[in-house]
ROKOLMAR-146390 format. One line per field, with one value per atom (N, C-alpha, C): residue number from 1; residue in three letters; x, y, z. Coordinates in pm, whole numbers. Atoms other than C-alpha are relative to their C-alpha. Layout:
<atoms>
pos (NUM ...)
code (ALA ...)
x (X ...)
y (Y ...)
z (Z ...)
</atoms>
This chain:
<atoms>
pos (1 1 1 2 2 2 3 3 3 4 4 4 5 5 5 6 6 6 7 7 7 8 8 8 9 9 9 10 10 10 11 11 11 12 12 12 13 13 13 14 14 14 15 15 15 16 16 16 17 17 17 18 18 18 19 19 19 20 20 20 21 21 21 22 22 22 23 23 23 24 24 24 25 25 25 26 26 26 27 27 27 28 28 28 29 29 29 30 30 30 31 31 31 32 32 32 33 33 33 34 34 34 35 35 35 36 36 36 37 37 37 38 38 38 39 39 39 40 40 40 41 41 41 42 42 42 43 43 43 44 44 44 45 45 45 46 46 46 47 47 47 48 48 48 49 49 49 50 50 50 51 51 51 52 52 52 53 53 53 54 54 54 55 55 55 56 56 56 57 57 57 58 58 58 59 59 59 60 60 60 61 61 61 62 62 62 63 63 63 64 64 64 65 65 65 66 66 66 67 67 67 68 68 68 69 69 69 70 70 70 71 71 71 72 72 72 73 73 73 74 74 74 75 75 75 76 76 76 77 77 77 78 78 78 79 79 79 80 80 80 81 81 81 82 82 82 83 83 83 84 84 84 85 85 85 86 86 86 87 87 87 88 88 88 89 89 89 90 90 90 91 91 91 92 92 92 93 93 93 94 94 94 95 95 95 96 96 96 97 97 97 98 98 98 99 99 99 100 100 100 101 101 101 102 102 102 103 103 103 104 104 104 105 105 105 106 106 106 107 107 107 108 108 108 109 109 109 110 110 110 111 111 111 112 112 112 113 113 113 114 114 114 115 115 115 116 116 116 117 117 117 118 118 118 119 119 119 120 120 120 121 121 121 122 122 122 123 123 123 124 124 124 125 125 125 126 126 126 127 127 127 128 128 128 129 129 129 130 130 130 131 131 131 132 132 132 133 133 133 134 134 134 135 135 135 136 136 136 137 137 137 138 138 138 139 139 139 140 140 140 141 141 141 142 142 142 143 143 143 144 144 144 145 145 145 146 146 146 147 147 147 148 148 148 149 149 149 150 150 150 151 151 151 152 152 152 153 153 153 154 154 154 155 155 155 156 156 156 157 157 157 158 158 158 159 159 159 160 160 160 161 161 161 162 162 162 163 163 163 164 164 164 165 165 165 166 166 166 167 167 167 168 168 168 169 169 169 170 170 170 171 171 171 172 172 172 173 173 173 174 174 174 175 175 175 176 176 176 177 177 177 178 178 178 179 179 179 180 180 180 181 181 181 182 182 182 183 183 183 184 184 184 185 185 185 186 186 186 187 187 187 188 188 188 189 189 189 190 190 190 191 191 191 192 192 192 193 193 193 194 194 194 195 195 195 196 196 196 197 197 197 198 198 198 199 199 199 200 200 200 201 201 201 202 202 202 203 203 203 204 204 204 205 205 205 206 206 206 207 207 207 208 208 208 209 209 209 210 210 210 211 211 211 212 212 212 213 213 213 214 214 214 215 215 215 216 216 216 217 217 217 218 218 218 219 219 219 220 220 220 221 221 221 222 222 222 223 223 223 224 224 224 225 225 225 226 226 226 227 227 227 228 228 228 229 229 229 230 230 230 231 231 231 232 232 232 233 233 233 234 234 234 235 235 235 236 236 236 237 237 237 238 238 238 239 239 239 240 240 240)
code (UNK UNK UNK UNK UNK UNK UNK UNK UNK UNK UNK UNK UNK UNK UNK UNK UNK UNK UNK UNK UNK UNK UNK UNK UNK UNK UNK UNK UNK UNK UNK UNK UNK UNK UNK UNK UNK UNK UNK UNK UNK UNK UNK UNK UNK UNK UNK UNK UNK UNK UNK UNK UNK UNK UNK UNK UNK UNK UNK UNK UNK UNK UNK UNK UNK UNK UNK UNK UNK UNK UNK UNK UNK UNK UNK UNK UNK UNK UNK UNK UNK UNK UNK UNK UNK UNK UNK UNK UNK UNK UNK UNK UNK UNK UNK UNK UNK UNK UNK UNK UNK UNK UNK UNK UNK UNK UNK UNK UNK UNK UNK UNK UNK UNK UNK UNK UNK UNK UNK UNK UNK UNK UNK UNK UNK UNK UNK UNK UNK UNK UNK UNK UNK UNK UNK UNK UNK UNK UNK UNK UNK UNK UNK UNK UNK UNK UNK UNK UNK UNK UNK UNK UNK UNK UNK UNK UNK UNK UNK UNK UNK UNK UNK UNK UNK UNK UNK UNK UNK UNK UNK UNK UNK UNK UNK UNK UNK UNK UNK UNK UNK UNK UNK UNK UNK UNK UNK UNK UNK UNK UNK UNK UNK UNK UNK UNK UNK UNK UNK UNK UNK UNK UNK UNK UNK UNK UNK UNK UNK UNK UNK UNK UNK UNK UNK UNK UNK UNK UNK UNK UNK UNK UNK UNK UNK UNK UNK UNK UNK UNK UNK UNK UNK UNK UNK UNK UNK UNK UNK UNK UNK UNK UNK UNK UNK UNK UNK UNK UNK UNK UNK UNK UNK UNK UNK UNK UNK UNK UNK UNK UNK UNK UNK UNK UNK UNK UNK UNK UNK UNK UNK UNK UNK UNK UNK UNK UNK UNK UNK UNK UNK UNK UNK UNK UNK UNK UNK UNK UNK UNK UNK UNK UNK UNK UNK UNK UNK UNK UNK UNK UNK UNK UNK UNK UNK UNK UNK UNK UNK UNK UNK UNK UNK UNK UNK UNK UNK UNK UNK UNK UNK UNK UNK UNK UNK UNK UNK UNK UNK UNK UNK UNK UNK UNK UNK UNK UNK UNK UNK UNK UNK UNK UNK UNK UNK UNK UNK UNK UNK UNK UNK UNK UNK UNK UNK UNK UNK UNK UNK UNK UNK UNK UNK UNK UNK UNK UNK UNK UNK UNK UNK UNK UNK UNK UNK UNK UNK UNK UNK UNK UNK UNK UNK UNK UNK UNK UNK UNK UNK UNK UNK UNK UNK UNK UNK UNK UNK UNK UNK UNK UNK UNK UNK UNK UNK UNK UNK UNK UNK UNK UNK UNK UNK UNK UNK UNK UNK UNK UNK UNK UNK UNK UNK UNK UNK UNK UNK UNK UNK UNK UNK UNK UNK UNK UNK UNK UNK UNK UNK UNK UNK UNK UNK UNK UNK UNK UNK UNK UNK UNK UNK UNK UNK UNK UNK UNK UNK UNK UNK UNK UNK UNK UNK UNK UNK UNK UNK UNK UNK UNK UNK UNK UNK UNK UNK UNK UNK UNK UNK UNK UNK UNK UNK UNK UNK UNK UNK UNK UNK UNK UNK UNK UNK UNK UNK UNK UNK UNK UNK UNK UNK UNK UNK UNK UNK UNK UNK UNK UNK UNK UNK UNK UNK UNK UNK UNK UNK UNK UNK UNK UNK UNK UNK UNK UNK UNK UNK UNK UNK UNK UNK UNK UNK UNK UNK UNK UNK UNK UNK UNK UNK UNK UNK UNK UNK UNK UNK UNK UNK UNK UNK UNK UNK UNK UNK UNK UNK UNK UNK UNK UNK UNK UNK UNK UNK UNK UNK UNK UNK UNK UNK UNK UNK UNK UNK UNK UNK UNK UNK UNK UNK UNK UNK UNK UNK UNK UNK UNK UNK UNK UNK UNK UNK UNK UNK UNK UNK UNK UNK UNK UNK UNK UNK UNK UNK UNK UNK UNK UNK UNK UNK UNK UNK UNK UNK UNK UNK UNK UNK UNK UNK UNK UNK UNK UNK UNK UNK UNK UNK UNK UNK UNK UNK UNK UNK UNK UNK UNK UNK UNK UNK UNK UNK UNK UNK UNK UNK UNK UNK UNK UNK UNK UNK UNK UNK UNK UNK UNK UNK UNK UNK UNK UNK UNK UNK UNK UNK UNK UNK UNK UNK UNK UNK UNK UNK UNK UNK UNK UNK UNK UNK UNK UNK UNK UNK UNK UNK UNK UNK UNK UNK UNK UNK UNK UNK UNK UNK UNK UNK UNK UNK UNK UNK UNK UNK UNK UNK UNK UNK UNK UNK UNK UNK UNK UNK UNK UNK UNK UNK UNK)
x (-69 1519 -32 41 1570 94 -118 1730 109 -180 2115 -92 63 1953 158 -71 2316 29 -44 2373 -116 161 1962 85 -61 2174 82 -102 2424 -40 36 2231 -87 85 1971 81 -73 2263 51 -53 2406 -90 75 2076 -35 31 2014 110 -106 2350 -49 0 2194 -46 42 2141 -108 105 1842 45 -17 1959 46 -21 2055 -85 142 1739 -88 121 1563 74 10 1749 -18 1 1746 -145 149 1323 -17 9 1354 31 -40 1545 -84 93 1354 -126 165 1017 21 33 1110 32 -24 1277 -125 85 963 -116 97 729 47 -24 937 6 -2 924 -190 165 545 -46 -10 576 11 -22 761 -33 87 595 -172 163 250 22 -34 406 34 -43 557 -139 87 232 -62 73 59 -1 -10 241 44 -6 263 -67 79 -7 -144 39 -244 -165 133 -582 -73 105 -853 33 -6 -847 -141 132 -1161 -46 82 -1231 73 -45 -1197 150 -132 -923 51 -23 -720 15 29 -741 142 -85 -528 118 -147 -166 -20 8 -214 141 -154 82 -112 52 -183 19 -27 -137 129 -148 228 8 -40 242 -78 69 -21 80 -41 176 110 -134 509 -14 29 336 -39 -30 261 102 -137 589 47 -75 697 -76 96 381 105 -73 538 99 -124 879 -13 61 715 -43 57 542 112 -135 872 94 -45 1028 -56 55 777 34 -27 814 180 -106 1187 7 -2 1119 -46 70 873 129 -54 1128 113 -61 1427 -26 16 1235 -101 76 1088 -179 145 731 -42 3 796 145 -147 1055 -84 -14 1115 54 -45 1093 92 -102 1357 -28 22 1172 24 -48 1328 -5 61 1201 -88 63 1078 -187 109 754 -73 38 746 -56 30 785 -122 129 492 -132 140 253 -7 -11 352 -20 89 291 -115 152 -39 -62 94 -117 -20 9 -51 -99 69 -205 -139 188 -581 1 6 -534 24 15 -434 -114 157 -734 -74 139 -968 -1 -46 -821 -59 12 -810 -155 119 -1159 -82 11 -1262 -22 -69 -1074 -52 58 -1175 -133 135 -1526 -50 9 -1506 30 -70 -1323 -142 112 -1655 -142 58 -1858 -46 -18 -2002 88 -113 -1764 98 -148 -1454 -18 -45 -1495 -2 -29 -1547 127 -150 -1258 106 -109 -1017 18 0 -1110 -62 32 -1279 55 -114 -941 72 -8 -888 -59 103 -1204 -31 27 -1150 2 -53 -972 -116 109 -1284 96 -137 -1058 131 -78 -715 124 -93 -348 146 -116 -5 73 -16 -3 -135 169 -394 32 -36 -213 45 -118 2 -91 42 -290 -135 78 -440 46 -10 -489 106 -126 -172 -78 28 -391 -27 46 -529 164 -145 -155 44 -57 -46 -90 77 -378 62 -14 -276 128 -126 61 17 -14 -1 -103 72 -266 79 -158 73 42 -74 270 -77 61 -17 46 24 -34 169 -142 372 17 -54 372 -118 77 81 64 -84 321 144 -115 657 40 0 688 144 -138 995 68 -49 1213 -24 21 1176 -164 167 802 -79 55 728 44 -45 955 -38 37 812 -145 142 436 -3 -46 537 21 -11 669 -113 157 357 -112 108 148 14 -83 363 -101 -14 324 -154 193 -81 -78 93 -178 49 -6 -8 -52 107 -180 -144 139 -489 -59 20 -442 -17 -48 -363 -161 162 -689 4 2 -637 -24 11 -728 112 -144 -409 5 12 -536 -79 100 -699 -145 112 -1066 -52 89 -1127 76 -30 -931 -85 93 -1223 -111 39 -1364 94 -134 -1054 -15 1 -1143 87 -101 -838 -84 -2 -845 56 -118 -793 -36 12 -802 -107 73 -1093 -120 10 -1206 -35 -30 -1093 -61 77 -1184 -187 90 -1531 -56 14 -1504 27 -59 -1354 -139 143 -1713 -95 111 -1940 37 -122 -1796 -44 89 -2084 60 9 -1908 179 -151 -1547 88 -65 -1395 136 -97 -1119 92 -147 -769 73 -75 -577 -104 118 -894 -144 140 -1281 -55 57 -1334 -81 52 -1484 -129 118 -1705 -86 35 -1791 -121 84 -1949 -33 8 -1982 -159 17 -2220 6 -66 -2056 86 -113 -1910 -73 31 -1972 71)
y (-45 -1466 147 -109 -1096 45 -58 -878 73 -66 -727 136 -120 -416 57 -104 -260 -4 -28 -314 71 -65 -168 133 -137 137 51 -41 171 47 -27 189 185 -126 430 159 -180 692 -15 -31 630 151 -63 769 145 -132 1030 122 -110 1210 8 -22 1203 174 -157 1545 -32 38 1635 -21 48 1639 -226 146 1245 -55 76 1193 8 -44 1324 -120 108 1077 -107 156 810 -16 31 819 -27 37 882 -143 100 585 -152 94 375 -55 -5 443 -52 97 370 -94 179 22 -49 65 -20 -35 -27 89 -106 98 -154 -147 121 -455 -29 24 -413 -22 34 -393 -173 122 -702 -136 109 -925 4 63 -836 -141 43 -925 -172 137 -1231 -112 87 -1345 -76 17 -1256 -159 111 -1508 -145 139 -1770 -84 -8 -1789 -96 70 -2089 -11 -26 -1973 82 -84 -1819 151 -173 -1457 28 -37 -1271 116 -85 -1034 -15 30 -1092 64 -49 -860 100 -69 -654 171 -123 -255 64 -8 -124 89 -74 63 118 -183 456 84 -41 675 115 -50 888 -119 57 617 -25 -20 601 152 -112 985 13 -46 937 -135 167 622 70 -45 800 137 -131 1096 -49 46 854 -2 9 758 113 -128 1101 40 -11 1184 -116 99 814 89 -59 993 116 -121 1317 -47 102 1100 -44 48 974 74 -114 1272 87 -83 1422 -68 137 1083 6 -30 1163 123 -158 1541 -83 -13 1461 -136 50 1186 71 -64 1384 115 -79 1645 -28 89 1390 -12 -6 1362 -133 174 1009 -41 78 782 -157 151 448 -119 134 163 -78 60 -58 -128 139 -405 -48 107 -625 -163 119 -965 -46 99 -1182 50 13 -1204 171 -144 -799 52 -10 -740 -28 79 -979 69 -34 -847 176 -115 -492 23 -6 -565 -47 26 -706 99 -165 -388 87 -105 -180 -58 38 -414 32 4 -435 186 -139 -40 58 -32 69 -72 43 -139 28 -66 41 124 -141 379 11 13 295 -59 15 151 123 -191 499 83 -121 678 -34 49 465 17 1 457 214 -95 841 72 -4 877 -17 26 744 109 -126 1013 73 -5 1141 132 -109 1520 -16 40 1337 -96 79 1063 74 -48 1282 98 -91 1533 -54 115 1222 -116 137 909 -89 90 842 -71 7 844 -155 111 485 -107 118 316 37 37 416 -135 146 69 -80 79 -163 -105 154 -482 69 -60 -399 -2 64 -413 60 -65 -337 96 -197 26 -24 -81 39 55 27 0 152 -90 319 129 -172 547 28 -126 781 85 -129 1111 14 -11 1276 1 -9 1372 -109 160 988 -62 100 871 100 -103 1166 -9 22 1101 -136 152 703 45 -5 818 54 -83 1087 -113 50 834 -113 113 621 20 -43 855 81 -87 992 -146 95 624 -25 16 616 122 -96 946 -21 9 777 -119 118 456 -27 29 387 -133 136 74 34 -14 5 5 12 13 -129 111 -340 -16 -10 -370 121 -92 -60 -33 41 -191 -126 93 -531 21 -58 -347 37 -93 -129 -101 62 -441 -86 76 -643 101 -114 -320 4 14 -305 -161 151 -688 -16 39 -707 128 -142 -372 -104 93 -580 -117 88 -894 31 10 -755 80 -6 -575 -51 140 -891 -23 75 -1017 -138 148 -1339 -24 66 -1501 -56 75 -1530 -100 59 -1668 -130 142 -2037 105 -37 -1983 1 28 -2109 163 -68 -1733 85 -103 -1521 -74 3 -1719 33 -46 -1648 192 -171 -1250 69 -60 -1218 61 -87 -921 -50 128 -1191 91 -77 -1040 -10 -34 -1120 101 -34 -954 191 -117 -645 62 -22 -699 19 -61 -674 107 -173 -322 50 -52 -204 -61 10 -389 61 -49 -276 99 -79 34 73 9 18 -73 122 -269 -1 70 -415 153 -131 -73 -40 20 -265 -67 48 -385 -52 155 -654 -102 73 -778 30 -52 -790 5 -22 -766 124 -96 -433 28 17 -469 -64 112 -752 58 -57 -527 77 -122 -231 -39 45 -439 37 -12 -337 -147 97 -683 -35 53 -859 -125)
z (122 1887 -26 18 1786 -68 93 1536 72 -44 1580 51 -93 1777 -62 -10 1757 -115 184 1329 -28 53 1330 75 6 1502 -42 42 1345 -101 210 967 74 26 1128 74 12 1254 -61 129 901 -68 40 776 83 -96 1077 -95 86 872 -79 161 560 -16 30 444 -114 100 234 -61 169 -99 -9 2 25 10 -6 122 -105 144 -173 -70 109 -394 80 -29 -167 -6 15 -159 -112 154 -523 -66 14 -577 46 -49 -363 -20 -15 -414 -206 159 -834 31 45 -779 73 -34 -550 -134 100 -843 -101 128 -1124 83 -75 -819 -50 30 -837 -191 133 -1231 -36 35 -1251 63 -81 -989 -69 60 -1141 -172 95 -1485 -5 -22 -1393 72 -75 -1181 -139 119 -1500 -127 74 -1681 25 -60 -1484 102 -71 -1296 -107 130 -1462 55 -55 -1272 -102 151 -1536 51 -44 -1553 -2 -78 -1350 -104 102 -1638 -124 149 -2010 -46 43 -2071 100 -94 -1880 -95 -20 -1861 -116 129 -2212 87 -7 -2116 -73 42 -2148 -11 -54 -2182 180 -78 -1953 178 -125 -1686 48 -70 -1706 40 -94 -1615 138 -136 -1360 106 -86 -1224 90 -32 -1208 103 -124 -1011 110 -169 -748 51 -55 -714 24 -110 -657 103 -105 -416 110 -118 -217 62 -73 -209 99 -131 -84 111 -138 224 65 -82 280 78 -37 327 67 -90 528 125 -121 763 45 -33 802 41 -117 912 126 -155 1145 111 -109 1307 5 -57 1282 96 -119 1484 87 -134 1749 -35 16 1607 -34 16 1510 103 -97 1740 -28 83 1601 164 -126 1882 7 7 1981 65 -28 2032 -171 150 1766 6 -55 1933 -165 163 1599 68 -55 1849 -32 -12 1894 -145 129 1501 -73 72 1395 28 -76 1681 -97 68 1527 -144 128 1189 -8 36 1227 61 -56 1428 -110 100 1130 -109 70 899 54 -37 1091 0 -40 1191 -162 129 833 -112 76 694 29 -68 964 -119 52 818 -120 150 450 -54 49 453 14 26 584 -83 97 325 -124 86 94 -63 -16 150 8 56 132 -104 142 -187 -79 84 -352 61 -63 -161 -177 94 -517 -34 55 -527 51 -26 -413 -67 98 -601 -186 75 -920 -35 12 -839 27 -45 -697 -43 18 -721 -144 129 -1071 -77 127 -1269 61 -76 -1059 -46 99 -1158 -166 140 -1524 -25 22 -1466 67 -12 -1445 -9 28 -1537 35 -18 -1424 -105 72 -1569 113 -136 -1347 -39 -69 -1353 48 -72 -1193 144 -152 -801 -6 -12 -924 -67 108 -1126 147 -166 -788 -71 2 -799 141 -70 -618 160 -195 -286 13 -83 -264 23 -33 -261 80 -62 -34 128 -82 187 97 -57 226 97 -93 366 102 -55 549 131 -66 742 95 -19 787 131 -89 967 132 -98 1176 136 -111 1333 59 -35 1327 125 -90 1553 96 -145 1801 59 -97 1878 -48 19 1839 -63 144 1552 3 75 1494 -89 139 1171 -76 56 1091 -38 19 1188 -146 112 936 -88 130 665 -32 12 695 -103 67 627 -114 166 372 -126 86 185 -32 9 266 -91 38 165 -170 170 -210 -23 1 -243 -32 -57 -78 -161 95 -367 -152 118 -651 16 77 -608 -50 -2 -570 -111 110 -877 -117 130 -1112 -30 46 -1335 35 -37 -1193 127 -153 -833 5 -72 -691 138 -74 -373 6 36 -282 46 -16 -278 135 -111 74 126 -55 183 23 -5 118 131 -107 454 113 -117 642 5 -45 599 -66 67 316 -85 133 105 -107 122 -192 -127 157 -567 -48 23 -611 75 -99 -324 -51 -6 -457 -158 132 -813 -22 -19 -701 8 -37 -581 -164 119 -951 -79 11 -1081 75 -69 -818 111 -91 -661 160 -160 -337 75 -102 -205 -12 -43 -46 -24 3 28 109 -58 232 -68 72 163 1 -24 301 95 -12 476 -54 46 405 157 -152 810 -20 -28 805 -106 133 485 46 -123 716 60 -123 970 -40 22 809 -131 94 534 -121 166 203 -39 56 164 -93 137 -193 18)
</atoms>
């Protein structure tokens, strides 16, 4: 089984024409309905979700976090638009295995490899003069609420991406495989923002980056510096 290979070419020399100003709104566009998807999936978990909540209350609604929310979202779009230079001028090339099999193996590449990265990045962010000039305005949110996924300082959301497209211009992923991640990546940052354990308990032996997992780190900010798994916390011993 494998995707239409010749409708996956046809969309991406739609897009190859786009001229900037098309691309600028189309990131723009994108990157907000991503930002109000993550809104309304935390929202909705929030309230329907009948597991205790992992800290008394959640993290109060700033207008300071809606402007720092909405400056990710333009930082995303910027990343996006850097990731469309570099492939319109051959620095990225988008693979053409569309095999169900190919896709899967390719998104779990990005997943383990972007959790090596991001524990890294992570784990230097708290460094104490990058975490005071970057990363503090993050863990104001001790308990969370759904803007916390979206309040970074512009270089930590400009860092994560840029760490993206380094690994997009060392292998050739294909369009599906990266848009699969990307949605997993959205999806995997909002649960793990929610004050609630979204996952069963017996995941935090399986090595999932489960919510609570993560809500640890936002309490104790020595430990669980990874992000869709705790493998590397694992080895690295920062796990909690």
């Amino acid at each position: 089984m494998s995707f239409n290979d010749t409708e996956l070419s046809g969309y991406l020399e739609i897009f190859w024409q786009f001229s900037w100003s098309q691309w600028l709104m189309f990131s723009l566009i994108t990157n907000v309905l991503l930002y109000l998807f993550s809104i309304g999936m935390y929202l909705f978990i929030d309230r329907t979700c009948n597991k205790d909540v992992l800290q008394e209350k959640d993290h109060p609604v700033t207008k300071s976090d809606f402007y720092l929310s909405f400056l990710t979202v333009i930082c995303n779009s910027l990343v996006m638009l850097i990731g469309v230079f570099l492939w319109k001028n051959g620095w990225i090339e988008l693979g053409q295995k569309y095999s169900v099999k190919a896709v899967v193996l390719e998104v779990i590449a990005l997943l383990l490899l972007m959790d090596l990265l991001m524990y890294f990045f992570h784990y230097m962010a708290h460094l104490p003069f990058i975490y005071k000039l970057l990363h503090g305005k993050h863990h104001e949110h001790i308990s969370t609420n759904y803007l916390s996924l979206f309040v970074l300082h512009p270089l930590e959301t400009i860092g994560f991406g840029l760490m993206m497209l380094v690994l997009l211009m060392g292998y050739d992923f294909s369009v599906i495989s990266i848009s699969v991640y990307l949605i997993i990546n959205l999806i995997w940052g909002t649960i793990g923002h929610l004050n609630r354990e979204f996952f069963p308990a017996s995941f935090d032996r399986l090595f999932v980056g489960t919510t609570r997992f993560h809500n640890q780190h936002h309490l104790d900010e020595t430990k669980n510096f990874g992000f869709y798994t705790s493998i590397w916390d694992r080895l690295f011993g920062t796990y909690k």
